[in-house]
PDB file of N, H, CA, C and O in Angstrom:
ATOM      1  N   UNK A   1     -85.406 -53.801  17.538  1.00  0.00           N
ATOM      2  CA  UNK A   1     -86.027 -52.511  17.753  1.00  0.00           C
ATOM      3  C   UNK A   1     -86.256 -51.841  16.397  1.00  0.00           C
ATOM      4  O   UNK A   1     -85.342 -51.694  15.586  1.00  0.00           O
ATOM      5  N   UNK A   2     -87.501 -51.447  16.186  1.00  0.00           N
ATOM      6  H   UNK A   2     -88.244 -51.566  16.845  1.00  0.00           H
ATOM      7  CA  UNK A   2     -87.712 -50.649  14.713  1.00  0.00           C
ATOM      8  C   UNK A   2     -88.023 -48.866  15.211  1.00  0.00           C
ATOM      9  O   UNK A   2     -88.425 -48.287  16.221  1.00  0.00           O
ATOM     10  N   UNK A   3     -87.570 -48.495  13.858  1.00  0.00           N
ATOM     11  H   UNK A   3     -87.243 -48.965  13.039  1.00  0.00           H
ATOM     12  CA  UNK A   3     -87.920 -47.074  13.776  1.00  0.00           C
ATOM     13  C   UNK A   3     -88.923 -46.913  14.077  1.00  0.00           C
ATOM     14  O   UNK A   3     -89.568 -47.902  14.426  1.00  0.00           O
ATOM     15  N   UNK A   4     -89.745 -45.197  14.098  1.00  0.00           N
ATOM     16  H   UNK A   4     -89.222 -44.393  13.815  1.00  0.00           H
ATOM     17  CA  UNK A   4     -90.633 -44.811  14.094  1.00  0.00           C
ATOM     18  C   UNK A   4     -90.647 -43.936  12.822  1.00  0.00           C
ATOM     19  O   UNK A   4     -91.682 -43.726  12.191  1.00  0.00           O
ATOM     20  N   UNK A   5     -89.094 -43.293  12.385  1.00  0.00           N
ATOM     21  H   UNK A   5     -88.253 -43.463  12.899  1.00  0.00           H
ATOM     22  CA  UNK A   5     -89.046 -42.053  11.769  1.00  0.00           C
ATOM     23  C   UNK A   5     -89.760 -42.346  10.270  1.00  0.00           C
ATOM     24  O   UNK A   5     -89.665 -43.363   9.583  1.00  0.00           O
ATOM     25  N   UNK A   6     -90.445 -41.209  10.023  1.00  0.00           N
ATOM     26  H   UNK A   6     -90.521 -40.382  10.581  1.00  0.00           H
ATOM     27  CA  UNK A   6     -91.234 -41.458   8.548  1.00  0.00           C
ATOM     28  C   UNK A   6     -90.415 -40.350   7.728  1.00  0.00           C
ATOM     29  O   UNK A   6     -90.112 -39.395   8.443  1.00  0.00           O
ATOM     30  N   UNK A   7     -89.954 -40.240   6.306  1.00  0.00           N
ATOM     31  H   UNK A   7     -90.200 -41.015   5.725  1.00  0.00           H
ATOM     32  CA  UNK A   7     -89.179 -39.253   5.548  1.00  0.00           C
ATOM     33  C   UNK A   7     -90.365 -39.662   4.285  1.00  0.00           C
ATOM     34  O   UNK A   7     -90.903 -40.730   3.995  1.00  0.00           O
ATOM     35  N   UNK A   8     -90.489 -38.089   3.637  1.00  0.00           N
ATOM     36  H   UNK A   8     -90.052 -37.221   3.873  1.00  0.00           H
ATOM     37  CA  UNK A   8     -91.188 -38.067   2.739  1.00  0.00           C
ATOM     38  C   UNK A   8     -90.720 -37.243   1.544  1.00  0.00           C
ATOM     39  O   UNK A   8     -90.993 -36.061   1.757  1.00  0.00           O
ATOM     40  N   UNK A   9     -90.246 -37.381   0.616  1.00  0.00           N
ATOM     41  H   UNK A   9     -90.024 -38.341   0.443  1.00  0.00           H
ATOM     42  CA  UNK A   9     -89.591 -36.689  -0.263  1.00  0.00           C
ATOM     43  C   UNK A   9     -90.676 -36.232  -1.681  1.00  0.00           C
ATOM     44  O   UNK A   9     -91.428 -37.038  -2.229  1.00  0.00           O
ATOM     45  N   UNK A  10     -90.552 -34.994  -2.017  1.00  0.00           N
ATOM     46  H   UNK A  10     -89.941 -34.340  -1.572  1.00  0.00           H
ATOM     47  CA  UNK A  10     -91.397 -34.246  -2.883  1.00  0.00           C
ATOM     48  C   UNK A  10     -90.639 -32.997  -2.879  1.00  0.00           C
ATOM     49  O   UNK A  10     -90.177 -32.194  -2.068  1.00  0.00           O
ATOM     50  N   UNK A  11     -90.724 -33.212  -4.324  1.00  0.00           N
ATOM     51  H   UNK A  11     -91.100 -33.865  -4.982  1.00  0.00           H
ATOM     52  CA  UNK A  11     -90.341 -31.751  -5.004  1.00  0.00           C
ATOM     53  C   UNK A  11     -88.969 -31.007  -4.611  1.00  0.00           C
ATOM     54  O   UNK A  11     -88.727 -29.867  -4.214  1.00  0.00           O
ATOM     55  N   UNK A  12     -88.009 -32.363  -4.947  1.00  0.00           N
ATOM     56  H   UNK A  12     -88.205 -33.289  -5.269  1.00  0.00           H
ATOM     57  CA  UNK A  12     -86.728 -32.051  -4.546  1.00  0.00           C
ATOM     58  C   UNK A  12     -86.213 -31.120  -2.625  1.00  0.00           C
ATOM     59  O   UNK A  12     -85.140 -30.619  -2.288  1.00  0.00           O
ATOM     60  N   UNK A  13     -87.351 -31.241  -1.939  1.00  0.00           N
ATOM     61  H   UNK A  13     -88.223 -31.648  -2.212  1.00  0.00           H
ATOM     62  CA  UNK A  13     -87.147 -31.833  -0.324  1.00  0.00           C
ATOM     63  C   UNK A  13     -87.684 -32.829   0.122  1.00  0.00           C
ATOM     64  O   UNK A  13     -88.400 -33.647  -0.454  1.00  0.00           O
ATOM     65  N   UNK A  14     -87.169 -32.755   1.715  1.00  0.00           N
ATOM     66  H   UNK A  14     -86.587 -32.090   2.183  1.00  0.00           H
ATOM     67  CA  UNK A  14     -87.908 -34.182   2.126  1.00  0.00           C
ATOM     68  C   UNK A  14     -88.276 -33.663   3.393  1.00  0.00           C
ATOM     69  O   UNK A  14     -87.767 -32.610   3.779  1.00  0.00           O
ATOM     70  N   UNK A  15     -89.189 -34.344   4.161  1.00  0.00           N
ATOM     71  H   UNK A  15     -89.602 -35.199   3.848  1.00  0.00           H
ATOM     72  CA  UNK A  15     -89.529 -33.874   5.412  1.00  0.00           C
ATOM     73  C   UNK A  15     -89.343 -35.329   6.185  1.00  0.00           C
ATOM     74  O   UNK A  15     -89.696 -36.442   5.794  1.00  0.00           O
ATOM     75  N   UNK A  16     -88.766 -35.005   7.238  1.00  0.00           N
ATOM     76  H   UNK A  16     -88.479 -34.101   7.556  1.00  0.00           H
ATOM     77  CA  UNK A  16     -88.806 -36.525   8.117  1.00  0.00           C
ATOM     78  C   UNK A  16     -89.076 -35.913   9.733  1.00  0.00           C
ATOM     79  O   UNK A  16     -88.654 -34.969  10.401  1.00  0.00           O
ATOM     80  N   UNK A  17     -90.247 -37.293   9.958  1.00  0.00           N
ATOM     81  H   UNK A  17     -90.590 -38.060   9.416  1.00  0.00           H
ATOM     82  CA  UNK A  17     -91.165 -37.011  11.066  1.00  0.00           C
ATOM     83  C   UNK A  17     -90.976 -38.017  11.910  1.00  0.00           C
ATOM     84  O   UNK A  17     -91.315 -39.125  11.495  1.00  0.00           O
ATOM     85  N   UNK A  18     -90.255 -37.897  13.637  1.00  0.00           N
ATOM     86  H   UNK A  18     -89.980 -36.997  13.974  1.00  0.00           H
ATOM     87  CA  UNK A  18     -89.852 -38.272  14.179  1.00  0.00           C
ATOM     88  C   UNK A  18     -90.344 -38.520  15.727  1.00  0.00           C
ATOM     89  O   UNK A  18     -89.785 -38.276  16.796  1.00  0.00           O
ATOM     90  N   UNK A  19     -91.693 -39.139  15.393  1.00  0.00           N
ATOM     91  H   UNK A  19     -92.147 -39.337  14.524  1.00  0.00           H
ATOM     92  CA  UNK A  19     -92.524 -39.192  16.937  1.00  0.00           C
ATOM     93  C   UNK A  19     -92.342 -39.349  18.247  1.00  0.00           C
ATOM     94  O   UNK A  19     -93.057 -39.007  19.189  1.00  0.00           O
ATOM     95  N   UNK A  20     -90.596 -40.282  18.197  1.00  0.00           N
ATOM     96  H   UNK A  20     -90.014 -40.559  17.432  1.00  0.00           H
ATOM     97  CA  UNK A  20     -90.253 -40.019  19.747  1.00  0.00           C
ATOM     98  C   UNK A  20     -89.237 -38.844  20.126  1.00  0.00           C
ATOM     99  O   UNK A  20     -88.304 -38.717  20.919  1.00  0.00           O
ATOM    100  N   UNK A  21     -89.808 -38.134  19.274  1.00  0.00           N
ATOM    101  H   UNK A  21     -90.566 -38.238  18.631  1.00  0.00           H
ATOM    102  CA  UNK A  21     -89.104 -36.600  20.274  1.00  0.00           C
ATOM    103  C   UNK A  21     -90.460 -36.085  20.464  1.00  0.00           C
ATOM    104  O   UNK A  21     -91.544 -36.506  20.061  1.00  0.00           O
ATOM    105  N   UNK A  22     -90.031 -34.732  21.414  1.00  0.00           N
ATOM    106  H   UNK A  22     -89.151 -34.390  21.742  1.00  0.00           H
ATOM    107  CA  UNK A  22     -91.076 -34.103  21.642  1.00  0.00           C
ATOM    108  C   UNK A  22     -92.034 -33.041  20.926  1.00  0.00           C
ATOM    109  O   UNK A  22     -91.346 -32.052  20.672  1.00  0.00           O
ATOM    110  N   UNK A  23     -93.233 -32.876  20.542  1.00  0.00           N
ATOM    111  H   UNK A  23     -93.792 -33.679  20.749  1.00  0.00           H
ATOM    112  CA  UNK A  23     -93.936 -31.712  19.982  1.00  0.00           C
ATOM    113  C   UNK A  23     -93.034 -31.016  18.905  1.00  0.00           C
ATOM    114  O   UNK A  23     -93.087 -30.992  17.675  1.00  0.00           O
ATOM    115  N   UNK A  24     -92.095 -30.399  19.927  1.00  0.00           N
ATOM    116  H   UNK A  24     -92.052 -30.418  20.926  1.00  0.00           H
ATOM    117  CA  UNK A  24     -91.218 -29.186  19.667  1.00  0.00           C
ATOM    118  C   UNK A  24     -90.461 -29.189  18.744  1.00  0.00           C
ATOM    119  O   UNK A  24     -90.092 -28.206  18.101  1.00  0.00           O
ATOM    120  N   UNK A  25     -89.979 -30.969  18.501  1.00  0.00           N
ATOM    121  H   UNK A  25     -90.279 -31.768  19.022  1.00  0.00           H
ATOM    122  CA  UNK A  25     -89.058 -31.036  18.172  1.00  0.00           C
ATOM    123  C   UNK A  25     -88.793 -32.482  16.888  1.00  0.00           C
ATOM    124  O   UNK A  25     -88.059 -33.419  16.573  1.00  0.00           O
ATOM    125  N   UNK A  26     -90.097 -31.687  16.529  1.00  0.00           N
ATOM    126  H   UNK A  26     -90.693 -30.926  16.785  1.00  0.00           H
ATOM    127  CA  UNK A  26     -90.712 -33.382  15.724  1.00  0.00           C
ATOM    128  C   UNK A  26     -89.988 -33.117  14.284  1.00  0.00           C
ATOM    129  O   UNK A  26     -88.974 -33.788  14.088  1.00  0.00           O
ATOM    130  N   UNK A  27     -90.414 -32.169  13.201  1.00  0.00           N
ATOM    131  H   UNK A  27     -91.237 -31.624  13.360  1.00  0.00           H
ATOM    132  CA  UNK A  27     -90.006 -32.055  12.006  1.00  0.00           C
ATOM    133  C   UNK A  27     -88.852 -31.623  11.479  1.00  0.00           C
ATOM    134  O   UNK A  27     -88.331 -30.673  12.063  1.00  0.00           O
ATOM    135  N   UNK A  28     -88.230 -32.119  10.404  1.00  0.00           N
ATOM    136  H   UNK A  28     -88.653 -32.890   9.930  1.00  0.00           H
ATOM    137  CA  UNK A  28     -87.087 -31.455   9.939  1.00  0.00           C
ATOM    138  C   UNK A  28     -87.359 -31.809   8.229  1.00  0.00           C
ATOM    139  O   UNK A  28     -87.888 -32.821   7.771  1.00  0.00           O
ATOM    140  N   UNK A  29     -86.771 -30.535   7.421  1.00  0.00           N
ATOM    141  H   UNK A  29     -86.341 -29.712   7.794  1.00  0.00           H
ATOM    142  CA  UNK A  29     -86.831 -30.514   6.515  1.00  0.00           C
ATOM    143  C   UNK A  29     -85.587 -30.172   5.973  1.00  0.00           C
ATOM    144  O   UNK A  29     -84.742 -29.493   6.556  1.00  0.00           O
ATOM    145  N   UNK A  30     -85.439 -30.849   4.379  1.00  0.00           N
ATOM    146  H   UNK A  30     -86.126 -31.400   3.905  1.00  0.00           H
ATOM    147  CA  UNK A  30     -84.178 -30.383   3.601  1.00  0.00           C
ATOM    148  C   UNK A  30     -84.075 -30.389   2.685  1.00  0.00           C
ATOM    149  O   UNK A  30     -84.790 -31.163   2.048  1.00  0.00           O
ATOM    150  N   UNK A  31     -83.242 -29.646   2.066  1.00  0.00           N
ATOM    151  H   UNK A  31     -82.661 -29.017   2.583  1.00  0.00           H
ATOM    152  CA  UNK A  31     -83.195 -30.056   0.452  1.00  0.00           C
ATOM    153  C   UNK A  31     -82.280 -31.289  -0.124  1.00  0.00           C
ATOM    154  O   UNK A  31     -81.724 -32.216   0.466  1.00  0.00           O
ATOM    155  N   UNK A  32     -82.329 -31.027  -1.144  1.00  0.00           N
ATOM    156  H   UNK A  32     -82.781 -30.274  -1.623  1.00  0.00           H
ATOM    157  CA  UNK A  32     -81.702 -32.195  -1.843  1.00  0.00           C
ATOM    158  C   UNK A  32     -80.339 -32.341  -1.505  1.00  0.00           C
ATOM    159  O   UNK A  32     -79.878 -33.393  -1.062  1.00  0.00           O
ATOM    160  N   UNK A  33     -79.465 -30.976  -1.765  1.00  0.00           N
ATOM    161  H   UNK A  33     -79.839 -30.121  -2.125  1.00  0.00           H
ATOM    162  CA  UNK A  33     -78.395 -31.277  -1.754  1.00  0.00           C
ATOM    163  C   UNK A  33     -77.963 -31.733  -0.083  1.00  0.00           C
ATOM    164  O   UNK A  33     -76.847 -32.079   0.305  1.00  0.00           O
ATOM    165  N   UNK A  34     -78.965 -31.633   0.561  1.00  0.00           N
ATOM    166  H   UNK A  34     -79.871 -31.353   0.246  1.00  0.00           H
ATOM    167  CA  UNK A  34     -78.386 -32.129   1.676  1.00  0.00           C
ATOM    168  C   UNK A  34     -78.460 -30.751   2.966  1.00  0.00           C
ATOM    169  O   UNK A  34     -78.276 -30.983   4.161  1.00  0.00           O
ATOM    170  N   UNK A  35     -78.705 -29.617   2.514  1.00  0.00           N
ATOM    171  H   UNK A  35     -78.855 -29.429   1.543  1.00  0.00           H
ATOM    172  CA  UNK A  35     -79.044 -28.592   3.454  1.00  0.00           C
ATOM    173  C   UNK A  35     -80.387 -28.016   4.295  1.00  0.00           C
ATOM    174  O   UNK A  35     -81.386 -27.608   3.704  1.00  0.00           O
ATOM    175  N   UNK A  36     -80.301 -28.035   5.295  1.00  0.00           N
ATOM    176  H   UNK A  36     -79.490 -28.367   5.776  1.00  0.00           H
ATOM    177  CA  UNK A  36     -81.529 -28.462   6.386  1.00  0.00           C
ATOM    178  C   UNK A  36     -82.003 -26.838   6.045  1.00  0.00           C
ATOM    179  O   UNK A  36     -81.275 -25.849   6.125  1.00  0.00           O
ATOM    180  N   UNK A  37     -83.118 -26.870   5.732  1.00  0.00           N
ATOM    181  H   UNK A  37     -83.709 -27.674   5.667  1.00  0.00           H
ATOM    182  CA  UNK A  37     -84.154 -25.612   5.914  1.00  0.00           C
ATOM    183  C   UNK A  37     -84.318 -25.659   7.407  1.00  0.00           C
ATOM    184  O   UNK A  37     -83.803 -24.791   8.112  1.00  0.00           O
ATOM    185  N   UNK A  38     -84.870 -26.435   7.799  1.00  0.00           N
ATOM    186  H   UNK A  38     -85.289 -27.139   7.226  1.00  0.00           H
ATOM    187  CA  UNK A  38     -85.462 -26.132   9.200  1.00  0.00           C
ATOM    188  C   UNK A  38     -85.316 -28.041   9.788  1.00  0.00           C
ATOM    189  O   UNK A  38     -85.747 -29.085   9.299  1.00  0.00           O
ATOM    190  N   UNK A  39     -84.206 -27.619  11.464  1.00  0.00           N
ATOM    191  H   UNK A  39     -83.856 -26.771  11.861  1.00  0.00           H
ATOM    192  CA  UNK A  39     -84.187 -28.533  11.893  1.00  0.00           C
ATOM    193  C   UNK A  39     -84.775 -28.441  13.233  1.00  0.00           C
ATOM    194  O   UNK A  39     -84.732 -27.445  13.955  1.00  0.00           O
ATOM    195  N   UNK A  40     -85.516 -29.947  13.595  1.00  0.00           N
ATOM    196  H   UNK A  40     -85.551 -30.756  13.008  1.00  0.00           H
ATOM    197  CA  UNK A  40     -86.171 -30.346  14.659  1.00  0.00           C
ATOM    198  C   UNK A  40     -87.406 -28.860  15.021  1.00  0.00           C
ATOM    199  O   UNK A  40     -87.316 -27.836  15.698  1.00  0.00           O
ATOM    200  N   UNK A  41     -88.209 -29.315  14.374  1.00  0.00           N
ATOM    201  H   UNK A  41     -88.282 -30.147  13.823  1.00  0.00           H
ATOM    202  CA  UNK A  41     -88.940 -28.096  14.192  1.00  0.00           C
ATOM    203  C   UNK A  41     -90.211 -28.545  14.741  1.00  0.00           C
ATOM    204  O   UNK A  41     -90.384 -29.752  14.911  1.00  0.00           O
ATOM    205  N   UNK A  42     -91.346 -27.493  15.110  1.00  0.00           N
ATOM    206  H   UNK A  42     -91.206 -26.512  14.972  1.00  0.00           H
ATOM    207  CA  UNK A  42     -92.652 -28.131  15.869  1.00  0.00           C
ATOM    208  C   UNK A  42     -93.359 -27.549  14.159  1.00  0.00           C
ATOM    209  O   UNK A  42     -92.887 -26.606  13.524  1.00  0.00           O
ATOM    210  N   UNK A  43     -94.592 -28.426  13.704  1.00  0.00           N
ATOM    211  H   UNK A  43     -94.976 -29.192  14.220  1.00  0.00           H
ATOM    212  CA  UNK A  43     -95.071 -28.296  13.066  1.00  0.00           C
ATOM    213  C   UNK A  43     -95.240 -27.029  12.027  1.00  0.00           C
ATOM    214  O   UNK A  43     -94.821 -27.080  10.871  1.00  0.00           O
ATOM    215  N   UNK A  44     -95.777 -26.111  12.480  1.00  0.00           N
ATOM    216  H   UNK A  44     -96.117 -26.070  13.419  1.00  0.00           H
ATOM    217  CA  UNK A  44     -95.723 -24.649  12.423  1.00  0.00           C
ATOM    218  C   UNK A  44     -94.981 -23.929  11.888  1.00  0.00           C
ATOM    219  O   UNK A  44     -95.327 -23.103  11.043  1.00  0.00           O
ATOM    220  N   UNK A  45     -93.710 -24.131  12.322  1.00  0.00           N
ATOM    221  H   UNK A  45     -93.429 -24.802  13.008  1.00  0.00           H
ATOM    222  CA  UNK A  45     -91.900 -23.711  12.076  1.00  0.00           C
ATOM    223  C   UNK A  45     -91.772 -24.407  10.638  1.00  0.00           C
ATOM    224  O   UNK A  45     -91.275 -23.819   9.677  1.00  0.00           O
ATOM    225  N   UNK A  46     -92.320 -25.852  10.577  1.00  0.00           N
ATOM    226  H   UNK A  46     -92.723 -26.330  11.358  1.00  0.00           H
ATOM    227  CA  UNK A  46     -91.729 -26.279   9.794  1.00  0.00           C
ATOM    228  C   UNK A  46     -92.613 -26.086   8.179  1.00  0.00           C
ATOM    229  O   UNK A  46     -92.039 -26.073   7.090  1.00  0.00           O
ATOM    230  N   UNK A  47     -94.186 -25.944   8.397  1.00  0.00           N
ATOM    231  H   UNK A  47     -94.653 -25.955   9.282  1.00  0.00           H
ATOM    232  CA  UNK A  47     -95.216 -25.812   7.693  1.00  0.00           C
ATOM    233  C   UNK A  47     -94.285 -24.050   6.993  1.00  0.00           C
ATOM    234  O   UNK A  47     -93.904 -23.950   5.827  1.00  0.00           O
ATOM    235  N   UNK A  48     -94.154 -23.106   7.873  1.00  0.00           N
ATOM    236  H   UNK A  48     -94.464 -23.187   8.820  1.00  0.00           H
ATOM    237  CA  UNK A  48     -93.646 -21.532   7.201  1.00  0.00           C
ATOM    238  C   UNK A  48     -92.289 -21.913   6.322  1.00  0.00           C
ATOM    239  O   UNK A  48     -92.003 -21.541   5.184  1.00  0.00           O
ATOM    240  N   UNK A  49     -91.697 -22.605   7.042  1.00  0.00           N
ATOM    241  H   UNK A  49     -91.929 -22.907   7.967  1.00  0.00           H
ATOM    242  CA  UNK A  49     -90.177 -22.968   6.301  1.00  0.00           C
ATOM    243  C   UNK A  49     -90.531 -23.641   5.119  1.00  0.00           C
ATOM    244  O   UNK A  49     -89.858 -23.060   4.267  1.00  0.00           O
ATOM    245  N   UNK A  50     -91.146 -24.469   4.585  1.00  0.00           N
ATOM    246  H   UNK A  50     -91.692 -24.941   5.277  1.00  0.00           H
ATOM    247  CA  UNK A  50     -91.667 -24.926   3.545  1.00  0.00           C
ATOM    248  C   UNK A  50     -92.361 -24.107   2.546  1.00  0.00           C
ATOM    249  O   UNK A  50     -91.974 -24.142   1.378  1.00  0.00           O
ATOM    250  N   UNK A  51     -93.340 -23.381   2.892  1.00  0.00           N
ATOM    251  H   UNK A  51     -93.655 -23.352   3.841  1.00  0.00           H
ATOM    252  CA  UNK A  51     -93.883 -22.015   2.066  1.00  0.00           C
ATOM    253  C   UNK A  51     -92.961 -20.918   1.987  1.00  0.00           C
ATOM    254  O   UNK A  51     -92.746 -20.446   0.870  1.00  0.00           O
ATOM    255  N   UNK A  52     -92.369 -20.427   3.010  1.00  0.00           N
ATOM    256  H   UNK A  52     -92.543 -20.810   3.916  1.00  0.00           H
ATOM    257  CA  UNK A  52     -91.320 -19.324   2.537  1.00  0.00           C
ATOM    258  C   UNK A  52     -89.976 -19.916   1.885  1.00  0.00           C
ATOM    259  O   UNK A  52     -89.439 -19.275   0.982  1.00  0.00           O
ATOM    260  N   UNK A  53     -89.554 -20.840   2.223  1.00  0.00           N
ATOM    261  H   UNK A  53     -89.990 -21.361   2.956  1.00  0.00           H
ATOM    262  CA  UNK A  53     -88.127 -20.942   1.928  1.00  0.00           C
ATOM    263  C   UNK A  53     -88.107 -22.272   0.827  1.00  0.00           C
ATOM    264  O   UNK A  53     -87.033 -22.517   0.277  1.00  0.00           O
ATOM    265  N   UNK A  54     -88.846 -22.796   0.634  1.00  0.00           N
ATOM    266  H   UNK A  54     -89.718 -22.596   1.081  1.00  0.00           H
ATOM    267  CA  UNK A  54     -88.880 -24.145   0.019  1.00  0.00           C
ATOM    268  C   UNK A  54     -90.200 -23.718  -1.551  1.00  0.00           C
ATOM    269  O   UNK A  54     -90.286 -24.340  -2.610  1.00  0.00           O
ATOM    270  N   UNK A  55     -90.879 -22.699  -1.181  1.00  0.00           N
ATOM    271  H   UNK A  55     -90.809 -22.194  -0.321  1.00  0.00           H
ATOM    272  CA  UNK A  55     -91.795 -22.352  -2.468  1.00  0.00           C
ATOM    273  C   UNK A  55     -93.376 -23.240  -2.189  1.00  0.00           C
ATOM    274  O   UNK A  55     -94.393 -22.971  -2.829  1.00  0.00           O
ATOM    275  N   UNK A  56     -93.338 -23.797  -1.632  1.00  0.00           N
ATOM    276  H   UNK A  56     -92.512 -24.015  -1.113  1.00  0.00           H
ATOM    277  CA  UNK A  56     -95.146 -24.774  -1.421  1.00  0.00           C
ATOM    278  C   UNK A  56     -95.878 -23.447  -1.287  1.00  0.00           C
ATOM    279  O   UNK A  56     -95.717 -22.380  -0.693  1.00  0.00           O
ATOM    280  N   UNK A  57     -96.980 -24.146  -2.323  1.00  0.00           N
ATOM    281  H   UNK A  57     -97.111 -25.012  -2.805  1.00  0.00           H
ATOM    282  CA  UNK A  57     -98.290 -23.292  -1.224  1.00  0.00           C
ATOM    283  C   UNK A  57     -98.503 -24.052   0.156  1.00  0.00           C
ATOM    284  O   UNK A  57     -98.035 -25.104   0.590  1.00  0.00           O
ATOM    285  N   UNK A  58     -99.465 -23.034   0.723  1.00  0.00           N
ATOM    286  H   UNK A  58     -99.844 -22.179   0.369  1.00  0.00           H
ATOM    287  CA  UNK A  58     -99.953 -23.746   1.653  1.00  0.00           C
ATOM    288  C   UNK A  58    -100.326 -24.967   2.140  1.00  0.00           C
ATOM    289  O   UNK A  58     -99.957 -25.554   3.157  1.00  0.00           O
ATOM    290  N   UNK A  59    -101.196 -25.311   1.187  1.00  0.00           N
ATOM    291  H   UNK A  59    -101.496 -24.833   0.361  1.00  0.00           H
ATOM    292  CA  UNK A  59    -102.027 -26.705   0.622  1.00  0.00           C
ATOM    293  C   UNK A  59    -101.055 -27.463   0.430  1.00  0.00           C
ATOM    294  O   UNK A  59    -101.387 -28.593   0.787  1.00  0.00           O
ATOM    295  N   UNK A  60     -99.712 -27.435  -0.063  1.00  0.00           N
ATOM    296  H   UNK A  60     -99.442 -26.517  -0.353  1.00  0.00           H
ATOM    297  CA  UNK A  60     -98.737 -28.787  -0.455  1.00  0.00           C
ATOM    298  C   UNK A  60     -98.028 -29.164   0.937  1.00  0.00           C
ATOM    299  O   UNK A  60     -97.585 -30.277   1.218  1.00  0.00           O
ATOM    300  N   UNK A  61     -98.003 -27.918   1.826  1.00  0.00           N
ATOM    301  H   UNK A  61     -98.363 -27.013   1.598  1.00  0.00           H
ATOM    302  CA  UNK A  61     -97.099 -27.486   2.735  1.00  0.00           C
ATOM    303  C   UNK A  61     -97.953 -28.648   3.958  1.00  0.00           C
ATOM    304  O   UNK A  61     -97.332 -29.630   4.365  1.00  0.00           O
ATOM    305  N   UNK A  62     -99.481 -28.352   4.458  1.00  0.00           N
ATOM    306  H   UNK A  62     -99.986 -27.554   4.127  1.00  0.00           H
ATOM    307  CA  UNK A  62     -99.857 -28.833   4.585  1.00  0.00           C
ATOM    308  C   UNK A  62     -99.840 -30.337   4.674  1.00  0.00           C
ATOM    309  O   UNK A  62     -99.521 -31.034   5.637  1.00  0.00           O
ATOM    310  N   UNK A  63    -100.307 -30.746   3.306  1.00  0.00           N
ATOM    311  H   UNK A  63    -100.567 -30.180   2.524  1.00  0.00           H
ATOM    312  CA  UNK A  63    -100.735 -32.176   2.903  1.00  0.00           C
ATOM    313  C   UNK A  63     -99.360 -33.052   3.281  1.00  0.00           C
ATOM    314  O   UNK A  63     -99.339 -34.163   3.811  1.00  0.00           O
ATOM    315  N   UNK A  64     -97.826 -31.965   2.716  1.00  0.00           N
ATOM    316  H   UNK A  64     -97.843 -31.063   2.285  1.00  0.00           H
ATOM    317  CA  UNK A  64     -96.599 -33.079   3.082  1.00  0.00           C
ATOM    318  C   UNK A  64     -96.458 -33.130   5.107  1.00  0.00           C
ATOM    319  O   UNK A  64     -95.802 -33.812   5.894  1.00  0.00           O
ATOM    320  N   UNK A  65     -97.115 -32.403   5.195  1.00  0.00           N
ATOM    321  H   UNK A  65     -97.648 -31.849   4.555  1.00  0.00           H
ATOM    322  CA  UNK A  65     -96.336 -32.628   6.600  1.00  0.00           C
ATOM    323  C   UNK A  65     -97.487 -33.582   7.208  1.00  0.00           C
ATOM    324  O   UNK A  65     -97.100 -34.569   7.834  1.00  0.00           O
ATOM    325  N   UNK A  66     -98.733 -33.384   7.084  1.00  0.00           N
ATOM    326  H   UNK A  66     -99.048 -32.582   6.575  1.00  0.00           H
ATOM    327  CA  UNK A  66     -99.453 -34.486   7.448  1.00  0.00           C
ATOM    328  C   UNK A  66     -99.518 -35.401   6.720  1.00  0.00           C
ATOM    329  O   UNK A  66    -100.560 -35.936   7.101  1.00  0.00           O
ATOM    330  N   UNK A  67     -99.039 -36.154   5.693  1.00  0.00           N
ATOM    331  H   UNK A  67     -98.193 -35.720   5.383  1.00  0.00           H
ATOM    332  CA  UNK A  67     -98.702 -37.403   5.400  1.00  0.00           C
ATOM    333  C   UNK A  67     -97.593 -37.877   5.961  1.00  0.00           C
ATOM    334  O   UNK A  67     -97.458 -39.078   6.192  1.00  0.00           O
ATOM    335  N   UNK A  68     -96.437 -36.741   6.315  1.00  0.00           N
ATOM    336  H   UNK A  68     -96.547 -35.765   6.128  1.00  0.00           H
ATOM    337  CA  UNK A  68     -95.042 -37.025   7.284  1.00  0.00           C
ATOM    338  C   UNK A  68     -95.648 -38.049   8.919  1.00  0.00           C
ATOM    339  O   UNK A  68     -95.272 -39.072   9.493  1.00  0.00           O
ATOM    340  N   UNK A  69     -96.769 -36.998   9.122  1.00  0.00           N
ATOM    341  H   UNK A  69     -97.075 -36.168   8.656  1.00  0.00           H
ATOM    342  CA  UNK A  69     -96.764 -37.517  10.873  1.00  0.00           C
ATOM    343  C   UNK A  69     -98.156 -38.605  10.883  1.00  0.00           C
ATOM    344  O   UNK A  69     -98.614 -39.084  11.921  1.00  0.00           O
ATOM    345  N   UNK A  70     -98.572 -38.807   9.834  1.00  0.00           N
ATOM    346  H   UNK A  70     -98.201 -38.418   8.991  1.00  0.00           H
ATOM    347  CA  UNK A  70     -99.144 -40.072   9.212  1.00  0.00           C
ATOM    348  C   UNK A  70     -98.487 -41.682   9.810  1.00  0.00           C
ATOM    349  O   UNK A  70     -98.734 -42.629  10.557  1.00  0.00           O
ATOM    350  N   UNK A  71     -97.283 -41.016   8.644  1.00  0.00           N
ATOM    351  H   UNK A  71     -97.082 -40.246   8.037  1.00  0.00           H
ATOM    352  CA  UNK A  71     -96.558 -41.773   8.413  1.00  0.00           C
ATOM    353  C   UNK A  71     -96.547 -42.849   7.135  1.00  0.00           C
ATOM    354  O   UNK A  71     -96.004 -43.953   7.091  1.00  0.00           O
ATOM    355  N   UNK A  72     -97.275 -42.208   6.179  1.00  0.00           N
ATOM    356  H   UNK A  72     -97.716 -41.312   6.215  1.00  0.00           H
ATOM    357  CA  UNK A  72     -98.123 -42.427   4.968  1.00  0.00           C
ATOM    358  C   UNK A  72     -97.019 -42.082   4.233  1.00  0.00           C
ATOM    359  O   UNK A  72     -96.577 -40.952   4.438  1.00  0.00           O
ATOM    360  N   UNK A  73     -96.193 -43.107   3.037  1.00  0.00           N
ATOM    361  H   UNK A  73     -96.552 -44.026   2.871  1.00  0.00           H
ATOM    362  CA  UNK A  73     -95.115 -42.565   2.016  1.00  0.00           C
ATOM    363  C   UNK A  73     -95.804 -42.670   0.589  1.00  0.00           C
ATOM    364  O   UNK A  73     -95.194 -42.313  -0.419  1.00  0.00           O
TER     365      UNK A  73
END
């Protein structure tokens, strides 16, 4: 049995995108040292948590989470 989960690391976080959960409950992000900004998050949640709490613009915020549900490293 293989994964699905994709983790993408940039700019000291990582985002990992987890297609067999639901919508709701797809993204999670963290930092380095290991502390979750935002867990099991629906896109959205996780796109603001990245710009407010993590520093991305939009555009980076963006581009990482759709290369996450890509699945593109």
């Amino acid at each position: 049995m293989t994964s699905n989960i994709v983790r993408i690391v940039w700019g000291g976080y990582s985002v990992t995108y987890d297609p067999s959960l639901s919508p709701m409950l797809r993204f999670t992000v963290r930092g380095w040292s290991g502390r979750i900004v935002c867990l099991r998050a629906p896109y959205g949640e996780a796109h603001r948590a990245l710009v407010r709490e993590c520093g991305f613009t939009k555009a980076e915020a963006s581009r990482l989470l759709d290369q996450a549900s890509r699945g593109r490293s």
